[in-house]
C-alpha positions as CSV (number, residue, x, y, z in Angstrom):
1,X,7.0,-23.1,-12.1
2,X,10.3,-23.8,-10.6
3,X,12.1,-21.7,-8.9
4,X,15.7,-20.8,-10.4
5,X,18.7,-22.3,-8.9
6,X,21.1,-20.1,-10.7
7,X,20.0,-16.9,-9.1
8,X,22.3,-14.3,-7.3
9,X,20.9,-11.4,-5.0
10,X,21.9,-8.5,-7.6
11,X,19.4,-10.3,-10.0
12,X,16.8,-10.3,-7.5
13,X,17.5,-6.6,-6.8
14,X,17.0,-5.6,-10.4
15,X,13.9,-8.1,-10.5
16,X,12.3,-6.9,-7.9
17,X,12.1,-3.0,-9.2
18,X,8.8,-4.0,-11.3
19,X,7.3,-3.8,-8.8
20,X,8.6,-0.4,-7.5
21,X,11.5,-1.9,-4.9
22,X,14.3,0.7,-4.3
23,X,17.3,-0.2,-2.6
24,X,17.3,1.9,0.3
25,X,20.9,1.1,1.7
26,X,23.4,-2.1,1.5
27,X,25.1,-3.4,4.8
28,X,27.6,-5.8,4.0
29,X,26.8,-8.1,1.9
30,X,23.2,-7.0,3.0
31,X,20.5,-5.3,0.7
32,X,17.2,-3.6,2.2
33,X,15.0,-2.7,-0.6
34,X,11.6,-0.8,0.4
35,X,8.6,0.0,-1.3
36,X,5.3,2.2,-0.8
37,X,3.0,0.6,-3.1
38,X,0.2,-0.6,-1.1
39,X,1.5,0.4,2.4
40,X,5.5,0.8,3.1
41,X,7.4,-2.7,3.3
42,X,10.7,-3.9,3.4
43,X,12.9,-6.5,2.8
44,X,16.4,-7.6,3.3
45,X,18.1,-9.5,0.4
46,X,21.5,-11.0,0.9
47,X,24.1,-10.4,-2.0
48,X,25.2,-14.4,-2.3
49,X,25.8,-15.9,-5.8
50,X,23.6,-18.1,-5.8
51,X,20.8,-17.6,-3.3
52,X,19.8,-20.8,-1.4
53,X,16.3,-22.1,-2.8
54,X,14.7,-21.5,0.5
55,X,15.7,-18.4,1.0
56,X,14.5,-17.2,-2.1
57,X,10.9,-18.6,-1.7
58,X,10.7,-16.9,1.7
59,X,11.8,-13.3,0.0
60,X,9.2,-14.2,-2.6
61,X,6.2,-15.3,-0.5
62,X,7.2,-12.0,1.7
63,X,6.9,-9.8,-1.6
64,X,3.4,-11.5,-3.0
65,X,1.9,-11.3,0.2
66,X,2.5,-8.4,0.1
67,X,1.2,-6.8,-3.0
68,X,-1.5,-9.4,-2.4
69,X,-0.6,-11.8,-5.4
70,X,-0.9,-15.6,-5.3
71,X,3.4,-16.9,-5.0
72,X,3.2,-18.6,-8.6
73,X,2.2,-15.6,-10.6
74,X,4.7,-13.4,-9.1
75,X,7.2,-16.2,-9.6
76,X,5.4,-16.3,-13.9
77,X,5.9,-12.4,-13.3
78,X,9.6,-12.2,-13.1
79,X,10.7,-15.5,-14.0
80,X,8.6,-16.6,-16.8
């Protein structure tokens, strides 16, 4: 699957709290999001409208690597 080209950090944000992501604070036009599911991790999500394509598939091949998940089902996960 594709990834979208239409999508802005705040949807990533919401997105992203399946899988138990919390924003933990906002610098700027900054967002780190943690988690503690499966070991503490973080990640930093800027709050652009729209995201650049590549900067999206690096958030997302942080995140399913992870929770251990192969990139295209957690791109079927919140996409599809």
């Amino acid at each position: 699957m594709k990834l979208p080209r239409d999508l802005d950090g705040e949807e990533l944000v919401s997105l992203l709290g399946r899988f138990g992501y919390v924003t933990s604070r906002q610098t700027g036009s900054h967002i780190r999001m943690t988690t503690t599911e499966g070991g503490e991790h973080h990640i930093t999500i800027p709050r652009h409208s729209p995201l650049r394509v590549g900067t999206l598939s690096a958030i997302l091949r942080d995140v399913a690597e992870h929770l251990d998940m192969d990139r295209n089902v957690l791109i079927e996960t919140l996409f599809g």
